[in-house]
TIRO-2110 file (N, C-alpha, C; in Angstrom, 1 decimal):
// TIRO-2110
-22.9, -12.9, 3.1, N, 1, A
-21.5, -13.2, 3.3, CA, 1, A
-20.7, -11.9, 3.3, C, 1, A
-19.9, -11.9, 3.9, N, 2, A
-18.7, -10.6, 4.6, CA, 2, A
-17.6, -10.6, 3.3, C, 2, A
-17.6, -9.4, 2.6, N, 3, A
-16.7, -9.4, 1.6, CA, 3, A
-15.5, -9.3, 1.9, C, 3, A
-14.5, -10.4, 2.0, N, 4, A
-13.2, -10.1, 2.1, CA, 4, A
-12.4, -8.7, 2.1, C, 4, A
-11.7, -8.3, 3.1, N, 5, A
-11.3, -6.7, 3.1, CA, 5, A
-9.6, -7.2, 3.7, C, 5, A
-8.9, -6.4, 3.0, N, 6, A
-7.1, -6.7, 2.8, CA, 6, A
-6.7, -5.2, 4.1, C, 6, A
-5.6, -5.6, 4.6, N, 7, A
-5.2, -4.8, 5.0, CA, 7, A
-3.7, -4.1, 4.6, C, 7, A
-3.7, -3.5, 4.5, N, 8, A
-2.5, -3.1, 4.0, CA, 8, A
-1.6, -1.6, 4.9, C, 8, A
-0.6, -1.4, 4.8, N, 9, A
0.3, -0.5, 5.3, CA, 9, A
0.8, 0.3, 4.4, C, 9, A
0.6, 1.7, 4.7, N, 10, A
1.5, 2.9, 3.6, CA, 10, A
2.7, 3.0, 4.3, C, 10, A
4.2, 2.7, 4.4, N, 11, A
4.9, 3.3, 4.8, CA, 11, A
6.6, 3.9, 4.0, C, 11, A
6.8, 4.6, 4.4, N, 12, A
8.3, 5.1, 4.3, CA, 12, A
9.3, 5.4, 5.0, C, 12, A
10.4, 5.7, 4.8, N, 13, A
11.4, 5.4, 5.6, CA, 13, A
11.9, 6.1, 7.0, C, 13, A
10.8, 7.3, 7.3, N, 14, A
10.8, 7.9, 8.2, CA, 14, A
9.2, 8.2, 9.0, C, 14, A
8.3, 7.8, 8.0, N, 15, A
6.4, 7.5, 8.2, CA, 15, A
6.0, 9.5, 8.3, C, 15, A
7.0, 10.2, 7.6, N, 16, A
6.1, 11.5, 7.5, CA, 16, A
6.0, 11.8, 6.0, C, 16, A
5.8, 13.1, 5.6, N, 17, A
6.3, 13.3, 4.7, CA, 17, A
5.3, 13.0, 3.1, C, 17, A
6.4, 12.4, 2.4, N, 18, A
5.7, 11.1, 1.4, CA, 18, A
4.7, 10.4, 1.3, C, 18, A
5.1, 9.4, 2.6, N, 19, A
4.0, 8.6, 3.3, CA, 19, A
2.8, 9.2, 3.7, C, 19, A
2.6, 10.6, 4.2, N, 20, A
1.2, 10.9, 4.7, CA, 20, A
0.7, 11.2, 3.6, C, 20, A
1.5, 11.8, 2.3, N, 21, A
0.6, 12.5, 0.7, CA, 21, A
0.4, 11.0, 0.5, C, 21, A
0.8, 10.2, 0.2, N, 22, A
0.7, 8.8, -0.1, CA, 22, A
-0.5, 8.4, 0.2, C, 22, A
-0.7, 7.7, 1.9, N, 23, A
-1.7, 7.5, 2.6, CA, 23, A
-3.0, 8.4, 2.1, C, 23, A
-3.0, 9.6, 2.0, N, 24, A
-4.2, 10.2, 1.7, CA, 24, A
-4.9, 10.1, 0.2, C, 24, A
-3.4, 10.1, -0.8, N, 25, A
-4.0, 9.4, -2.1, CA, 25, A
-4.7, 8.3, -2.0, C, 25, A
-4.3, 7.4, -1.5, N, 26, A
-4.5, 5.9, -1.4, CA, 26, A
-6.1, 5.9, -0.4, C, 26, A
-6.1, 6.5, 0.4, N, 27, A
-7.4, 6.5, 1.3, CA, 27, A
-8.8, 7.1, 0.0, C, 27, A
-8.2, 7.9, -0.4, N, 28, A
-8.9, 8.6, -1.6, CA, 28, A
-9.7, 7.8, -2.2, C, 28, A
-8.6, 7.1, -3.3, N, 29, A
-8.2, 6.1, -4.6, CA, 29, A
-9.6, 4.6, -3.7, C, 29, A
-8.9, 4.3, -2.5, N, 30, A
-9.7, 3.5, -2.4, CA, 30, A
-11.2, 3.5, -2.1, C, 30, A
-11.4, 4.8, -1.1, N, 31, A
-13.0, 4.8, -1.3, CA, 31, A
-13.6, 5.3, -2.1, C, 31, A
-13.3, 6.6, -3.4, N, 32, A
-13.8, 6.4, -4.4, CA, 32, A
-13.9, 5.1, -5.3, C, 32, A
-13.2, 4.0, -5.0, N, 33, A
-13.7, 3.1, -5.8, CA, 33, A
-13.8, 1.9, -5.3, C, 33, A
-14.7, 2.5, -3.7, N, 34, A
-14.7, 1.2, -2.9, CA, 34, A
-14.3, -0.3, -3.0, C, 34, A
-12.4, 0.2, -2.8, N, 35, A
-12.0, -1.0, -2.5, CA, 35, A
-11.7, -1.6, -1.3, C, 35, A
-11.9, -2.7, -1.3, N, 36, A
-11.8, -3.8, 0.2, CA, 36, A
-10.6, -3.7, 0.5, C, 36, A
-10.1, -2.5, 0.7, N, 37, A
-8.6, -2.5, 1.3, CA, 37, A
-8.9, -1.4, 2.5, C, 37, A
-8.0, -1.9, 3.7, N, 38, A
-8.1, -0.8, 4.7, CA, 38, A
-6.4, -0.7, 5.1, C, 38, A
-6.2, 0.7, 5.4, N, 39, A
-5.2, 1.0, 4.9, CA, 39, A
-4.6, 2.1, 6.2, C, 39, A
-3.3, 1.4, 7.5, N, 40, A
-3.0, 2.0, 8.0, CA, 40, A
-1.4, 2.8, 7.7, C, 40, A
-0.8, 3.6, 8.3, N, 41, A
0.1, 4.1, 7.8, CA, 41, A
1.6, 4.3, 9.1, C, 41, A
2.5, 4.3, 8.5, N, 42, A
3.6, 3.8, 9.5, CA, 42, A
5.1, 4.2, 8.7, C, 42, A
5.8, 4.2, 9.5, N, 43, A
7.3, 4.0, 9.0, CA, 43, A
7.5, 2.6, 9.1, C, 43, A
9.0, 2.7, 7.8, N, 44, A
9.1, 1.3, 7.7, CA, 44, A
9.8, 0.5, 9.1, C, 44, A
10.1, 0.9, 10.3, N, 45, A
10.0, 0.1, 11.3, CA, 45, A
8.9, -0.6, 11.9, C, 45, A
7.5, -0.4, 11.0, N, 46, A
6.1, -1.1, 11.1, CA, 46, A
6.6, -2.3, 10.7, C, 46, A
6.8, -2.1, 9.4, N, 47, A
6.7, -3.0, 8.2, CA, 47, A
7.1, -4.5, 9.5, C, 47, A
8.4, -4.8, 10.1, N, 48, A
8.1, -5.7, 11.1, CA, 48, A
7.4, -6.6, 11.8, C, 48, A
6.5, -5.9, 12.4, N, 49, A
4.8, -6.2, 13.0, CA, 49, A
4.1, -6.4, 12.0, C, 49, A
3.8, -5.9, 11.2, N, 50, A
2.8, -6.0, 10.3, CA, 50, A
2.1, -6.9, 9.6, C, 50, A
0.8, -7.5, 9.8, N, 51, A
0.7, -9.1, 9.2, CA, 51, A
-0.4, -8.7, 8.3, C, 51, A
-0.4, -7.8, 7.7, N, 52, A
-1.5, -7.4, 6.8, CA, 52, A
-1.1, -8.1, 5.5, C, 52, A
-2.2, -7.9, 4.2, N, 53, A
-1.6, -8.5, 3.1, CA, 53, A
-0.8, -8.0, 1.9, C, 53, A
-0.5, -6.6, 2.3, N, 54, A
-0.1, -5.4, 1.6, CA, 54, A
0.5, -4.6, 1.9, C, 54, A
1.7, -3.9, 1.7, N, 55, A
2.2, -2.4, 1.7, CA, 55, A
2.7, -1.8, 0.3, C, 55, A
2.0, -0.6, 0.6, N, 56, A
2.6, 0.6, -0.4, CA, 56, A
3.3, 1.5, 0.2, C, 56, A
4.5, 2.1, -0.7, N, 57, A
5.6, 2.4, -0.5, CA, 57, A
5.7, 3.2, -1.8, C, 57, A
7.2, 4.3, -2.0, N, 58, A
7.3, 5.1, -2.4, CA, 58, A
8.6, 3.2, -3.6, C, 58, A
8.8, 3.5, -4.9, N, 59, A
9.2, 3.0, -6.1, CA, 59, A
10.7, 2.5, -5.2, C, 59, A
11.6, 3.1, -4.8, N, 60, A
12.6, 2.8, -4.5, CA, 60, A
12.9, 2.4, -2.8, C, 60, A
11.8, 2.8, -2.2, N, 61, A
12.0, 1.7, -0.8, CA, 61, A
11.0, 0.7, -1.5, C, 61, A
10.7, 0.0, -2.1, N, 62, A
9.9, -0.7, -3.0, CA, 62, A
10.5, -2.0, -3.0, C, 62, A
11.4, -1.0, -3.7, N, 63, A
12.6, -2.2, -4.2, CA, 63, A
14.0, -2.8, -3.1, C, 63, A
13.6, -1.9, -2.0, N, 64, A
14.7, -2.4, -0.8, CA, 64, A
13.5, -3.4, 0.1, C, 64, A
12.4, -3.5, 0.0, N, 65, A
11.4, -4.1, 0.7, CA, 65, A
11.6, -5.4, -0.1, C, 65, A
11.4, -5.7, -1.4, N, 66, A
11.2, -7.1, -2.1, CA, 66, A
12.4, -7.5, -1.4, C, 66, A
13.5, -7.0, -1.5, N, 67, A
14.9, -8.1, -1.4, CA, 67, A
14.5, -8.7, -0.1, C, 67, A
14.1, -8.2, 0.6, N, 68, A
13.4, -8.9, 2.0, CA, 68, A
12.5, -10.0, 2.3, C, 68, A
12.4, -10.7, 1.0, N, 69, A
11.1, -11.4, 0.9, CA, 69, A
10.5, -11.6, 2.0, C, 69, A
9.7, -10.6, 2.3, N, 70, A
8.4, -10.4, 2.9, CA, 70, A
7.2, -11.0, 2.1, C, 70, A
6.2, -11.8, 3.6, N, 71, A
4.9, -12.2, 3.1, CA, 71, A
4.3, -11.7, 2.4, C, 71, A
4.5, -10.2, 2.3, N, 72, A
3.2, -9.1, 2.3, CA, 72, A
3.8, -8.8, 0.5, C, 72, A
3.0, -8.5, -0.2, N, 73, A
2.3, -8.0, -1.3, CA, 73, A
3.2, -6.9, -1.6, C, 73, A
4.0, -6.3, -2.2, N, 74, A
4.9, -4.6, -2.2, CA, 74, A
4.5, -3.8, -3.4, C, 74, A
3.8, -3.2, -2.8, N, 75, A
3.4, -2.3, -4.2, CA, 75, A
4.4, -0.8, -3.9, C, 75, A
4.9, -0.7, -5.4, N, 76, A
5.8, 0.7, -5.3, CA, 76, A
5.3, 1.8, -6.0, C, 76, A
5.2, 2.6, -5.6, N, 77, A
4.3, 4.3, -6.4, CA, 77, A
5.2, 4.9, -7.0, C, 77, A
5.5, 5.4, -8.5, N, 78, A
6.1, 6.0, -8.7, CA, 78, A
6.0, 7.5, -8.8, C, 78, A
4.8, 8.0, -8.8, N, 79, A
4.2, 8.9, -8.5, CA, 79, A
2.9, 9.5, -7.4, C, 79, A
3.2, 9.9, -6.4, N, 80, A
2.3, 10.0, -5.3, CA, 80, A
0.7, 10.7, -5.7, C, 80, A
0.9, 11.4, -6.6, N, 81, A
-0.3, 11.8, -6.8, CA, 81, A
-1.3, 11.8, -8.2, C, 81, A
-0.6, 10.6, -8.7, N, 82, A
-1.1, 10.0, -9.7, CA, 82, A
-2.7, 8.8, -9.5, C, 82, A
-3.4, 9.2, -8.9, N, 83, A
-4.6, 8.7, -8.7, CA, 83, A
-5.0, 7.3, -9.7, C, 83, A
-4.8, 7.1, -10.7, N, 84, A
-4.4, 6.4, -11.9, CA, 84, A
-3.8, 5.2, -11.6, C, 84, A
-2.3, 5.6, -11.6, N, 85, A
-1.6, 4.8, -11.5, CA, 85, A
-1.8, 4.0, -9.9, C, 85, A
-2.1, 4.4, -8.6, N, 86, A
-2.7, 4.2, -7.5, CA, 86, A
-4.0, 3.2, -7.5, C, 86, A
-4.6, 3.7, -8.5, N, 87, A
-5.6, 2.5, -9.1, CA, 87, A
-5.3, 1.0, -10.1, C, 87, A
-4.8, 1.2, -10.4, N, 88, A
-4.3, 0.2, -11.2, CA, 88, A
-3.0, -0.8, -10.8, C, 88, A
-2.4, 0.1, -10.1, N, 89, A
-1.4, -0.8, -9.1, CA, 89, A
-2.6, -2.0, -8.4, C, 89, A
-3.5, -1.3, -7.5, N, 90, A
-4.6, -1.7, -6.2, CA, 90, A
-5.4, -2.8, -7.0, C, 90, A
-5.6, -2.3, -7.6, N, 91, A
-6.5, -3.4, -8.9, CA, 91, A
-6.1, -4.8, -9.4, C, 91, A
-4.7, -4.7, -9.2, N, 92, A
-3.5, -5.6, -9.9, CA, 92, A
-3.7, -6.4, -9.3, C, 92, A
-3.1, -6.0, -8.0, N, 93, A
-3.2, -6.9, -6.1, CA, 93, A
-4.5, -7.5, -5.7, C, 93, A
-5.4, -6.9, -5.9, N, 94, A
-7.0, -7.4, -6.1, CA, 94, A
-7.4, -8.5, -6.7, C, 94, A
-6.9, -8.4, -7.8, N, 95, A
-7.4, -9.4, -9.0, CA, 95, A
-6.1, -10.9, -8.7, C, 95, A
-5.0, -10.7, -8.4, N, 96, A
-4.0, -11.5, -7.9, CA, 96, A
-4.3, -12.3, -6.7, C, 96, A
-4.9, -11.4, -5.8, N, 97, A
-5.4, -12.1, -4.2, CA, 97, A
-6.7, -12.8, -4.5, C, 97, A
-7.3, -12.9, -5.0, N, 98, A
-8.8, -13.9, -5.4, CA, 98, A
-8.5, -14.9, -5.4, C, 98, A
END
């Protein structure tokens, strides 16, 4: 049986920047701890299109994304290179989507 794999979107408000240190934490974070998450990256004019089950975002476009009640999952980072906290956010959403 095919282990369920989430898709998710890194984006911010212009898709450089933040978002690429972001994305590369997160690509990190996830295959060291081989999670079923695959993970493309975009400005928030993705966020639109996007029918994945997840996006990560920087803490305060975070919080302009919930008001949106969007289908998708919003995870906010408050620190981009907190490997840690990147994990345990992803773990959260993991354990929630089951």
């Amino acid at each position: 049986m095919k282990k369920m794999e989430f898709k998710g979107l890194v984006a911010c408000r212009a898709g450089v920047g933040s978002s690429l240190m972001l994305n590369i934490k997160l690509k990190q974070v996830i295959s060291e701890n081989k999670l079923p998450i695959k993970i493309e990256h975009g400005s928030l004019d993705a966020v639109a299109g996007f029918n994945g089950a997840l996006i990560v975002t920087l803490s305060d476009v975070a919080k302009e994304l919930e008001s949106k009640k969007l289908p998708q999952k919003i995870i906010g980072i408050d620190n981009i290179m907190n490997k840690v906290e990147i994990l345990t956010k992803l773990n959260a959403f993991l354990a929630e989507a089951k």
